[in-house]
C-alpha positions in Angstrom: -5.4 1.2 5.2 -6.1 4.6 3.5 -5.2 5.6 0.0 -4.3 8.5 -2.0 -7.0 8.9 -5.3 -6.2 8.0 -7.7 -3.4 5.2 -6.5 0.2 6.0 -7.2 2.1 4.5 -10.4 3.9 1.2 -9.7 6.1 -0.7 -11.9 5.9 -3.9 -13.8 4.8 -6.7 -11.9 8.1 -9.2 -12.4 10.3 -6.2 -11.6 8.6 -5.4 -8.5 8.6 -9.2 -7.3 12.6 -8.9 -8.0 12.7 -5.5 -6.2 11.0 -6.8 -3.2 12.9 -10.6 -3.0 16.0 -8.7 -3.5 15.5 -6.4 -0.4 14.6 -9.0 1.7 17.4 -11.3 0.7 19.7 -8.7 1.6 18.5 -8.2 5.1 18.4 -12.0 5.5 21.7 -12.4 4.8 22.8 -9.5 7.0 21.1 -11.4 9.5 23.0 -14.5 8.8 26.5 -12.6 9.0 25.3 -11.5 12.6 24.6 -15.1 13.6 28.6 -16.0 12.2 29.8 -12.9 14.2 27.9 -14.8 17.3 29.1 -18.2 16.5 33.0 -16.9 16.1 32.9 -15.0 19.5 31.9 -18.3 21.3 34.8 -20.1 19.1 37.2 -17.2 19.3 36.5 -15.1 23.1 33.9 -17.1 24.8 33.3 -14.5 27.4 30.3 -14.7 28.3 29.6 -10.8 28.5 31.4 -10.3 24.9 28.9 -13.3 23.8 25.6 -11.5 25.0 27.2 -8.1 23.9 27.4 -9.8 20.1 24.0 -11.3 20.8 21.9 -8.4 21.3 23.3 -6.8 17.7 22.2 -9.8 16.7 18.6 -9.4 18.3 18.9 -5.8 16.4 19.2 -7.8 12.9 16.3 -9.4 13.7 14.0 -6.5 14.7 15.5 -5.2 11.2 14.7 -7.7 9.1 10.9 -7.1 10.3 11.2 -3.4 9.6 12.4 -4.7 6.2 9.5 -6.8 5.7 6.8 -4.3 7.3 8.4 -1.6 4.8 8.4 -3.8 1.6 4.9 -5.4 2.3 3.0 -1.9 3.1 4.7 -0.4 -0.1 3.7 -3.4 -2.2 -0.4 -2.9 -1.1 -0.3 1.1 -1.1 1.7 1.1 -5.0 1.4 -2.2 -6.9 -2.4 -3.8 -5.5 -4.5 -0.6 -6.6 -2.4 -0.6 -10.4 -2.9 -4.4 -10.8 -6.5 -4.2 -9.3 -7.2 -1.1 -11.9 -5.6 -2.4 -14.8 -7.5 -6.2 -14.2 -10.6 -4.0 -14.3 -10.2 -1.6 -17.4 -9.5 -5.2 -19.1 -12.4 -5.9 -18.2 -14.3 -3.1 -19.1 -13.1 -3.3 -22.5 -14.7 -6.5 -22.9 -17.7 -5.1 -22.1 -17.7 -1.9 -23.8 -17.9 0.1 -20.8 -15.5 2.5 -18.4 -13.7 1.7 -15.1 -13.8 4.4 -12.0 -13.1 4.1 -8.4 -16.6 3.1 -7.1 -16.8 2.6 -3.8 -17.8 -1.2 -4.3 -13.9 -1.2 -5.5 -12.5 0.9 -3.0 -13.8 -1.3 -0.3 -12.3 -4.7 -2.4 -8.8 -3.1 -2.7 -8.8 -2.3 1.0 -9.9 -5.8 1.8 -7.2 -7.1 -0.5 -4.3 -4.6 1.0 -5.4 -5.9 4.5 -5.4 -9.5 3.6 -1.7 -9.3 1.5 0.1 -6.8 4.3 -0.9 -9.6 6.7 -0.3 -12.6 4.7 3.7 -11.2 4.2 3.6 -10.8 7.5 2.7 -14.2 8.1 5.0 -15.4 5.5 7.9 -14.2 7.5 7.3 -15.6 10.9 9.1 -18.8 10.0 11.9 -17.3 9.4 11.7 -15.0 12.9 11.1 -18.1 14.3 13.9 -19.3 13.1 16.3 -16.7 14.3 14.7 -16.1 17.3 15.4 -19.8 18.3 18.8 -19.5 17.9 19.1 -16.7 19.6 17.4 -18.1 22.3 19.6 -21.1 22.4 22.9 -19.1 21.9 22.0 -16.7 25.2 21.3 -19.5 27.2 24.7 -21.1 26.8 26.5 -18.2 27.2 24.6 -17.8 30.5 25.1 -22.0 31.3 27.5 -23.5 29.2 30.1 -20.0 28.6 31.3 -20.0 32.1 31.9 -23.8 32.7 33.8 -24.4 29.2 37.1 -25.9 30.9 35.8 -28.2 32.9 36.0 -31.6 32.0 38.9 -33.6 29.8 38.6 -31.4 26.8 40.1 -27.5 26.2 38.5 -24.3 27.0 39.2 -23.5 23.2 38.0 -26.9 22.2 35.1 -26.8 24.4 34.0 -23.5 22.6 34.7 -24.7 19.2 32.1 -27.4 19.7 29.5 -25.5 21.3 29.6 -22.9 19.0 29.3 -26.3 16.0 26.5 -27.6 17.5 24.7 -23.9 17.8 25.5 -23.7 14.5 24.7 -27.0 12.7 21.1 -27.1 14.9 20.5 -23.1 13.8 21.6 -22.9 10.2 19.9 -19.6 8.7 20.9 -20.8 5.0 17.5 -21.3 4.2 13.5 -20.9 5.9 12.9 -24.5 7.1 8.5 -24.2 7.7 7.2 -26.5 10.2 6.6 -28.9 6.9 10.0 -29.6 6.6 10.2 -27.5 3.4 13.3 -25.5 2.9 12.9 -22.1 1.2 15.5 -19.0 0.6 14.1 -15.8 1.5 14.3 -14.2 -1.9 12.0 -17.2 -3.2 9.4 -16.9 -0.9 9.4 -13.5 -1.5 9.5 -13.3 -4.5 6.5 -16.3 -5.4 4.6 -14.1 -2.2 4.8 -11.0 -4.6 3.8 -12.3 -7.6 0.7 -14.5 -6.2 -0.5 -11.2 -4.3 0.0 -9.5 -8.0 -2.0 -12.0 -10.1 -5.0 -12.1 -7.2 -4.7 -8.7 -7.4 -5.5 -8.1 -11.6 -8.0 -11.2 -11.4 -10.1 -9.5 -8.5 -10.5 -6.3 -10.4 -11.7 -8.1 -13.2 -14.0 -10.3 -11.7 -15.0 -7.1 -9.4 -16.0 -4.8 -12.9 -17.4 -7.9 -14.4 -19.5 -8.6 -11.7 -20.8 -5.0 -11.5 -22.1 -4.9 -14.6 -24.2 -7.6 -14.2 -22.4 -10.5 -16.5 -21.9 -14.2 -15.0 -19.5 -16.1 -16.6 -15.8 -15.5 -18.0 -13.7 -17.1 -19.8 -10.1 -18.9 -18.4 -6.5 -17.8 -19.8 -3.9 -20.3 -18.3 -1.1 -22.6 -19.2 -2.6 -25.2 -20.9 -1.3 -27.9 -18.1 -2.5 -25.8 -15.0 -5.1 -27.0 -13.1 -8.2 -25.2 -11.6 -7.7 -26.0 -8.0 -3.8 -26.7 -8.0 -1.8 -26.9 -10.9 -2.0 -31.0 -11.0 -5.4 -31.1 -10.6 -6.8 -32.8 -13.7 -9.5 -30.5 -14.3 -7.4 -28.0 -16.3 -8.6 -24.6 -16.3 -7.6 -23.1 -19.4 -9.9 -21.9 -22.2 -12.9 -23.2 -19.8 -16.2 -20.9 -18.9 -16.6 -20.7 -15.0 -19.2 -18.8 -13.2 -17.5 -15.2 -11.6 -17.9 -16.8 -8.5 -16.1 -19.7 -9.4 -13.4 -17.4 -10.8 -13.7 -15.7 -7.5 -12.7 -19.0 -5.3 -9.8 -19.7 -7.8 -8.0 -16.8 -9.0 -4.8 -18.3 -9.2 -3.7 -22.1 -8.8 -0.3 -21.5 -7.6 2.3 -18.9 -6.4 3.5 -18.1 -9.9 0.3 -18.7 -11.5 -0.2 -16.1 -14.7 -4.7 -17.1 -14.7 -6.4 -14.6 -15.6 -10.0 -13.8 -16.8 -12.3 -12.6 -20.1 -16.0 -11.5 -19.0 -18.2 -13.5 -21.2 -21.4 -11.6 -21.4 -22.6 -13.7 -24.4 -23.1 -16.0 -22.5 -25.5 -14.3 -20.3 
């Protein structure tokens, strides 16, 4: 992923975890007014061409809420990584009475990091296409099976779409991300916890980068005082403690919305 030198000016890190959470909210829940226009046109005119008319704007919300994500992920990497990454590092530098610049050694660690963030996002949001992607599978296949055969039987045509369209919509609800662990999650959560892990891995590794470089081992932990060092209730607490900058390496943050961060330690050395 190439890069313009030096990196372009982001803003602050909470704002741009709004920013981003906000967008894709939006776009979510333009997605979820598709899927009521769908569900209304099998309660109001099941027709089975008007129902796979509505459907495919509703495969068009889909393909838009990727866009959305694609878009908001690959500004987050080219504007906000290379500012956190920088500013961890001249914190760093400080420390050590020396200067930060763009090496090559932290060229190639910011692309890494860019790569491994655009695709985790990516990731992030394939529950959710999932998720609408299954309904819309289920929806087009009852327009195609169910749609046409709706009067037969003891029960209305009108009542017989009214029910369809309540099962469709109680075994589809787009309310919230359901993952396959049974955890439900609004988009702007995931999100927004997505940005702000990516942000603090981000400052950490340019620390630990520029502290490695010039040769010093250890550094010092800044966390809340109940966070663990693996996860935030492991009972090895991580805050004011001396790990080795591989250590810090393995564990830059404990948790999504974990605010860890590093002091080189060359005293110690």
């Amino acid at each position: 992923m190439p890069y313009d030198w030096p990196p372009l000016v982001p803003g602050d890190p909470d704002e741009v975890a709004r920013r981003v959470a906000a967008v894709l909210e939006e776009a979510w829940n333009r997605l979820a007014a598709q899927q009521e226009r769908v569900l209304r046109t099998f309660e109001r005119q099941p027709r089975g061409r008007l129902v796979l008319l509505t459907l495919e704007e509703f495969k068009r919300a889909v393909r838009s809420f990727r866009r959305e994500v694609e878009t908001e992920a690959l500004a987050f990497v080219r504007r906000q990584l290379p500012h956190l990454y920088e500013q961890g590092a001249h914190q760093a530098a400080e420390r050590i009475g020396a200067r930060f610049t763009w090496t090559m050694i932290h060229r190639d660690a910011l692309l890494s990091l860019a790569s491994d963030s655009y695709a985790d996002f990516l990731r992030r949001s394939e529950e959710a296409e999932r998720m609408a992607s299954a309904f819309y599978r289920a929806a087009r296949a009852a327009a195609r099976r169910e749609v046409p055969l709706l009067a037969a039987g003891n029960v209305t045509a009108k009542q017989a779409a009214a029910n369809l369209a309540a099962r469709l919509r109680s075994d589809h609800q787009l309310a919230h991300v359901v993952y396959r662990n049974g955890a439900r999650v609004p988009v702007r959560v995931w999100a927004e916890a997505a940005t702000l892990a990516k942000s603090a891995v981000a400052y950490n590794a340019g620390t630990l980068n520029r502290t490695r470089e010039a040769g010093v081992t250890h550094v010092e932990v800044f966390d809340g005082m109940d966070c663990g060092w693996v996860s935030h209730q492991d009972p090895d607490k991580a805050a004011r403690t001396i790990r080795t900058v591989e250590e810090a390496a393995e564990f830059p943050i404990a948790h999504p919305r974990c605010r860890r961060s590093f002091g080189p330690r060359p005293d110690l050395d």
